[in-house]
N, C-alpha and C positions, 0 to 999 in steps of 0.2 A: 031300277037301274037307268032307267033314260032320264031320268032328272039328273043323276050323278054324272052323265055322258055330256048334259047340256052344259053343267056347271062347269065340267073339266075345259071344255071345249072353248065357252068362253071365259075360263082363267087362264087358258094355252094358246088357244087362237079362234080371234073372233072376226069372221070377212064383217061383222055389222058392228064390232067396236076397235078399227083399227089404231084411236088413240091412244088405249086404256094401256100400260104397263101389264106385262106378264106377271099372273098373279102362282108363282108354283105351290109357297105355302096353303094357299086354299084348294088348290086342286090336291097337292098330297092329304090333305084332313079331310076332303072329302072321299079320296079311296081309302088311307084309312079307317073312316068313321062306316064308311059301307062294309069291311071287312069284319071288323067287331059285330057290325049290326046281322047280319047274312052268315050262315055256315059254311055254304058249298062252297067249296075252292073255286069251281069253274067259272064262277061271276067277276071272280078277285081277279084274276090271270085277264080275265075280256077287259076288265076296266083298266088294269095295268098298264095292259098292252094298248087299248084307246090311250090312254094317256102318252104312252110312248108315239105315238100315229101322231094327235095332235102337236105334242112340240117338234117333229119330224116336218111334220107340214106346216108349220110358222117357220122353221128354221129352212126350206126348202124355197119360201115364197119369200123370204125377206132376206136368206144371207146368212152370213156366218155369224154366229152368237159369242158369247164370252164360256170361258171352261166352267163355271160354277152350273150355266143352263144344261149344257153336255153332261155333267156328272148327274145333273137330276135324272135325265133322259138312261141313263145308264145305270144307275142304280134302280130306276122305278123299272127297266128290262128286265135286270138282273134278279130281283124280286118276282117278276113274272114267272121266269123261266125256273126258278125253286119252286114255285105253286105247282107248275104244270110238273114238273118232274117227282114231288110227291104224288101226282095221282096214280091211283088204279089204272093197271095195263088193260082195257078192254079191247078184244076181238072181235 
C-alpha cells in the first residue's frame, strides 16, 4: 500500500514535482487496480481517503481548482464513505 500512497501523492501532489500537471487518471487506476488486487475493504477506504487528503492539500497550497478536480475529490470521498459504511459494526 505505500507504493500506491507514493504514486497517488505524486499523481496529486508532489512538494518535489511541482511542474508536473495533475495526473488524476493515474492515481484513480492505481486505487482501482489496488482494490481488484487486495480483498479487505479497509485498505480501499485508507487509500480513498489518502487520495481525497492529497488533492485537499494541492488544492489548499495552490488555490482554487476547476469543478472537473472538485468532482474527482468528491466522488473518490463518496466512494470512501460506501466502503466504510458496508463494513462490519465492531465493539
Amino acid at each position: 500500500m505505500a507504493d500506491c500512497k507514493k504514486t497517488i501523492a505524486d499523481c496529486l501532489y508532489s512538494d518535489a514535482l511541482p511542474d508536473r500537471p495533475l495526473q488524476f487518471a493515474k492515481a484513480k487506476k492505481v486505487v482501482a487496480d489496488f482494490c481488484k488486487a487486495v480483498a479487505d475493504p479497509v485498505p480501499h477506504a485508507d487509500l480513498m481517503l489518502f487520495f481525497v487528503k492529497q488533492g485537499n492539500s494541492f488544492s489548499v497550497e495552490y488555490g482554487d481548482i476547476d469543478s472537473g478536480f472538485y468532482t474527482a475529490l468528491l466522488t473518490m470521498g463518496r466512494s470512501a464513505v460506501q466502503v466504510i459504511g458496508r463494513l462490519p459494526y465492531v465493539v
